[in-house]
C-alpha positions in Angstrom: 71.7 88.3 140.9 71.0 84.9 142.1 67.7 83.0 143.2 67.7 80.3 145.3 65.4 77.9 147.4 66.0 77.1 151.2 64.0 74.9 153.3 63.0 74.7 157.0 61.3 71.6 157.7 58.7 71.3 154.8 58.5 75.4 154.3 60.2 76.8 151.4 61.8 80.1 151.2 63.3 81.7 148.4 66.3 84.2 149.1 67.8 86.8 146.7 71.8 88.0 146.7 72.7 90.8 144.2 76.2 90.8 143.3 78.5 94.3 142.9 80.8 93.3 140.1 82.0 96.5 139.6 80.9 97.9 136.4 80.4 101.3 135.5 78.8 103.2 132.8 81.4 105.3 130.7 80.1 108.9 130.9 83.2 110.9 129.6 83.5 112.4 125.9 82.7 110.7 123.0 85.5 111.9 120.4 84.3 110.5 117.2 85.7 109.2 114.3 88.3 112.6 113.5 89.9 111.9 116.9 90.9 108.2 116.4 92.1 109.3 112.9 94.1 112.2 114.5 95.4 109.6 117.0 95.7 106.7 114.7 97.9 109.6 112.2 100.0 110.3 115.1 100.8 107.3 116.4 101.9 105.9 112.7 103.9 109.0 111.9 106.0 108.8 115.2 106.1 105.0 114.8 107.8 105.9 111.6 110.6 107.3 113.6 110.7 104.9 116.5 109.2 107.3 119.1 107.2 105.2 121.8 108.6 102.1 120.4 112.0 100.7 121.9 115.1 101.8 121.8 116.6 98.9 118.9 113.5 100.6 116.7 114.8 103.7 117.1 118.3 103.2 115.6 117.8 102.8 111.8 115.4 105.6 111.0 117.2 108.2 113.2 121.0 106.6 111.4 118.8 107.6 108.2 118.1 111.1 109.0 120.9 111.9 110.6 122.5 110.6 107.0 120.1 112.9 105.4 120.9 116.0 107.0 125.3 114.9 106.7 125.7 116.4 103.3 123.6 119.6 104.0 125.9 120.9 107.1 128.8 120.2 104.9 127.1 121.6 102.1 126.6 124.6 104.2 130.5 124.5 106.0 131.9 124.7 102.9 129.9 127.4 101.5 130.3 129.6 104.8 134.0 129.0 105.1 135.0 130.1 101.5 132.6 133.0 101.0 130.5 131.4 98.2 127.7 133.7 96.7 125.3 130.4 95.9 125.4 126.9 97.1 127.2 124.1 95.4 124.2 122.0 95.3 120.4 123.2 94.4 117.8 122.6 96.7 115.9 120.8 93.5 118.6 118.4 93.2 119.1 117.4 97.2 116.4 114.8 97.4 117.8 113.1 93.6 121.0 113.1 94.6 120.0 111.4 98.3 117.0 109.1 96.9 119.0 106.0 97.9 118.8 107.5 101.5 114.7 107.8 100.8 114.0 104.6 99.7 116.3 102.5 102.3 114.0 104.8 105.1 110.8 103.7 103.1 111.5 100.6 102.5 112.2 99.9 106.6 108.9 102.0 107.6 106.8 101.5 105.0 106.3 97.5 106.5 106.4 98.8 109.6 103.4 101.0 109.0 101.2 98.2 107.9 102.5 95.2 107.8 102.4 94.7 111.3 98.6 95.1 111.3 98.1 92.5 109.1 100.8 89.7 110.0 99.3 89.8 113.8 95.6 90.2 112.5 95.2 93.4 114.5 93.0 95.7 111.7 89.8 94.6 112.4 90.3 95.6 116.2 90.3 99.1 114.7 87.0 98.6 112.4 85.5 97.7 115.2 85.3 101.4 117.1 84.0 104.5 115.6 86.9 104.2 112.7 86.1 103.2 108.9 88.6 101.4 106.5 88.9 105.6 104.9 90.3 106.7 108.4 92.5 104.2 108.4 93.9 104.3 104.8 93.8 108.3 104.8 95.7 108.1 108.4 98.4 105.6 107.0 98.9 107.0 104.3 99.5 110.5 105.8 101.6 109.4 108.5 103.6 107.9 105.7 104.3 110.9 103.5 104.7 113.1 106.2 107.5 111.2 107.8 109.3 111.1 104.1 108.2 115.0 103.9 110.5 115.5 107.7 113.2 113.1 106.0 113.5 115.5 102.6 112.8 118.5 104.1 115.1 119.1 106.9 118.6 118.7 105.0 116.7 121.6 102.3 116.1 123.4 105.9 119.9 123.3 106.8 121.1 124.3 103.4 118.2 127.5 103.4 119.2 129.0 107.4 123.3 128.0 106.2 123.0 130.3 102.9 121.2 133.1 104.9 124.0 132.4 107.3 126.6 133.2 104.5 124.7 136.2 103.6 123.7 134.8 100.2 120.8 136.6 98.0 117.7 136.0 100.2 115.4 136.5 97.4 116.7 133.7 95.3 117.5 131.1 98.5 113.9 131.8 99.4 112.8 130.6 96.2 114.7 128.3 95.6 114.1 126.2 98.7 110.4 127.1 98.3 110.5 124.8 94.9 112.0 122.0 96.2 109.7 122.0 99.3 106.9 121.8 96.6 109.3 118.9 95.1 109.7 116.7 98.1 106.0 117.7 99.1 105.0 115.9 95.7 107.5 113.0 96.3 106.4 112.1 99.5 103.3 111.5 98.6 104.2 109.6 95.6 106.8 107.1 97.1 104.9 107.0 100.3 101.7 105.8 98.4 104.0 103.0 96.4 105.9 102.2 99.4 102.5 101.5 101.4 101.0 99.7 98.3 104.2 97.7 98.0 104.2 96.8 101.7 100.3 96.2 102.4 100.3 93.8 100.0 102.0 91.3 102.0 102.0 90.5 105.7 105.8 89.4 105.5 107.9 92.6 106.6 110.6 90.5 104.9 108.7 90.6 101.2 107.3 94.2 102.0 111.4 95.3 102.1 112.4 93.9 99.6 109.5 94.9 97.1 109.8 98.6 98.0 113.2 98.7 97.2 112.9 96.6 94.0 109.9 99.0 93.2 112.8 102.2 93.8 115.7 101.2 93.0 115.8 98.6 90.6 113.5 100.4 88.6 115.9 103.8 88.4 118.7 102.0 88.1 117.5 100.5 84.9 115.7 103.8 83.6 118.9 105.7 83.9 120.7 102.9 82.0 118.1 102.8 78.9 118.5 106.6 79.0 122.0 106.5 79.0 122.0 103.8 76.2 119.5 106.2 74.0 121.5 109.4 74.5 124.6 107.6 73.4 122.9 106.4 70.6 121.5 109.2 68.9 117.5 109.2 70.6 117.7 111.8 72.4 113.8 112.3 72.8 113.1 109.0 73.6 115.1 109.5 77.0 112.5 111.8 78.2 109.5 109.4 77.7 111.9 106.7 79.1 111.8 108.8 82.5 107.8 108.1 82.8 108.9 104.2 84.0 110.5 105.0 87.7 109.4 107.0 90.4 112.6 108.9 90.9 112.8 110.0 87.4 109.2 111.1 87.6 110.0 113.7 89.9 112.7 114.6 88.2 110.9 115.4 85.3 108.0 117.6 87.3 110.7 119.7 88.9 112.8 120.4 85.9 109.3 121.2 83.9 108.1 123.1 86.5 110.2 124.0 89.0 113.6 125.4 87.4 115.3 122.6 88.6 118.0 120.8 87.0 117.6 117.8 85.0 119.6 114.4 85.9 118.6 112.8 82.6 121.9 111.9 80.4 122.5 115.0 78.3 120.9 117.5 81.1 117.7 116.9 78.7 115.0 117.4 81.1 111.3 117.5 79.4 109.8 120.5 78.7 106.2 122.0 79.6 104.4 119.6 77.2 106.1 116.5 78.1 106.5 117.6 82.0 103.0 117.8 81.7 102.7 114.6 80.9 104.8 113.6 83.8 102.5 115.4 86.3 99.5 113.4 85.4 101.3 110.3 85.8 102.2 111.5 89.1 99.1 112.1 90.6 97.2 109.0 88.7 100.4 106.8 90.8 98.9 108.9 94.0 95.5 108.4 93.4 96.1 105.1 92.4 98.0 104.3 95.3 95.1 105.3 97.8 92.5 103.2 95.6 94.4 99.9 96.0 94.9 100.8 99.3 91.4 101.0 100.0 90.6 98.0 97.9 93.1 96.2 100.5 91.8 97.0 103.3 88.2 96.4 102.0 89.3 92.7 102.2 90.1 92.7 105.7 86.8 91.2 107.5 86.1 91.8 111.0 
């Protein structure tokens, strides 16, 4: 709306225009905070995989689980074609003998999860609709475990419909690949957690790579040499306490207390209830942990 002032000889008149510029009132659903978080979820969890992103972004994670699922069908060929009455491998043992797989996957998405966000100063577009710095976190960090859940759990799916393919006991398949769902349930959660920490940390996809996979791999690779070094010479229970110091070996040492799964520690000498027990808390403090840094990030991210 404009005034303005004509005049006719001496006689001023004043004239009024009202301009249309076209906005409208929104007067649709408001969805709330659980529906961004739901969509924000969604979106992370099929970024994790490529979907709605090009086709180059695609090509790695897809490679990955393809890689995953490999040794499974084989697994399962070569159980079906000979007549075996139980798999080669256990379902427990599937994700530790694969975790090089798991942490090459993490240590691609993880950075592309969050780092993104924060190199190209996008976070504070989300704060700034109905979604708090818990949505976000909670939604990351979900999307994140649940892609590395789909990564472990579809080669243990393969290996479960290959055995009831070769008639094996159902019973003990069933349970069986119930236990290690539990087990790669648990690992997602933990190595998505680090992974995110890991990667959030920095805005530099290139730091956030290589910090994840110094966090995984390095960090086995050494455990399992310390433990080898101590069963050789004669300290045999300090290579269970030893497996508290990497994330792989953590796991390890749940299922095999826990879940009847065979221990990878030199010597087969897996912890027991007490010590797994141990192993377990450190688990869910590194989970808990994980979210609270997390959220202590993101608490320094200003609007």
């Amino acid at each position: 709306m404009s005034n303005g002032t004509t005049r006719t000889g001496t006689a001023p008149t004043e004239t009024t225009r009202i301009h249309n510029i076209g906005y409208r009132n929104y007067d649709g659903a408001r969805l709330g905070r659980a529906y961004a978080r739901r969509s924000l979820f969604a979106q992370s969890l099929r970024g994790a995989y490529g979907l709605g992103r090009s086709a180059r972004s695609k090509v790695l994670p897809m490679i990955l689980f393809a890689v995953m699922c490999v040794p499974a069908a084989v697994v399962v060929a070569v159980a079906v074609a000979t007549g075996m009455k139980e798999l080669p491998l256990d379902y427990t043992r599937y994700a530790i003998f694969t975790q090089a797989v798991i942490g090459l996957f993490l240590a691609a998405q993880a950075p592309q999860t969050v780092s993104r966000d924060l190199r190209f100063k996008t976070v504070p577009l989300y704060f700034s609709r109905p979604v708090e710095r818990v949505d976000y976190v909670l939604a990351k960090f979900g999307a994140m475990a649940s892609a590395l859940f789909v990564l472990t759990a579809a080669p243990l799916l393969v290996l479960y419909l290959g055995s009831l393919l070769a008639e094996m006991d159902l019973a003990d398949q069933t349970k069986g690949f119930a236990q290690a769902l539990v087990s790669v349930a648990l690992l997602s959660l933990l190595f998505g957690g680090l992974g995110l920490v890991m990667a959030a940390l920095t805005p530099r996809r290139g730091f956030g790579v290589a910090a994840v996979i110094a966090t995984l791999t390095i960090t086995y690779g050494a455990v399992s040499t310390v433990q080898a070094i101590a069963h050789e010479t004669g300290s045999g229970g300090a290579v269970q306490w030893l497996g508290l110091f990497s994330p792989v070996t953590l796991i390890d040492g749940v299922q095999t207390a826990f879940l009847g799964a065979t221990s990878a520690f030199p010597g087969g000498q897996g912890p027991g209830t007490g010590t797994g027990a141990v192993y377990l808390l450190v688990v869910l403090a590194l989970i808990a942990g994980s979210y609270g840094v997390l959220m202590r990030r993101y608490r320094k991210v200003g609007l």
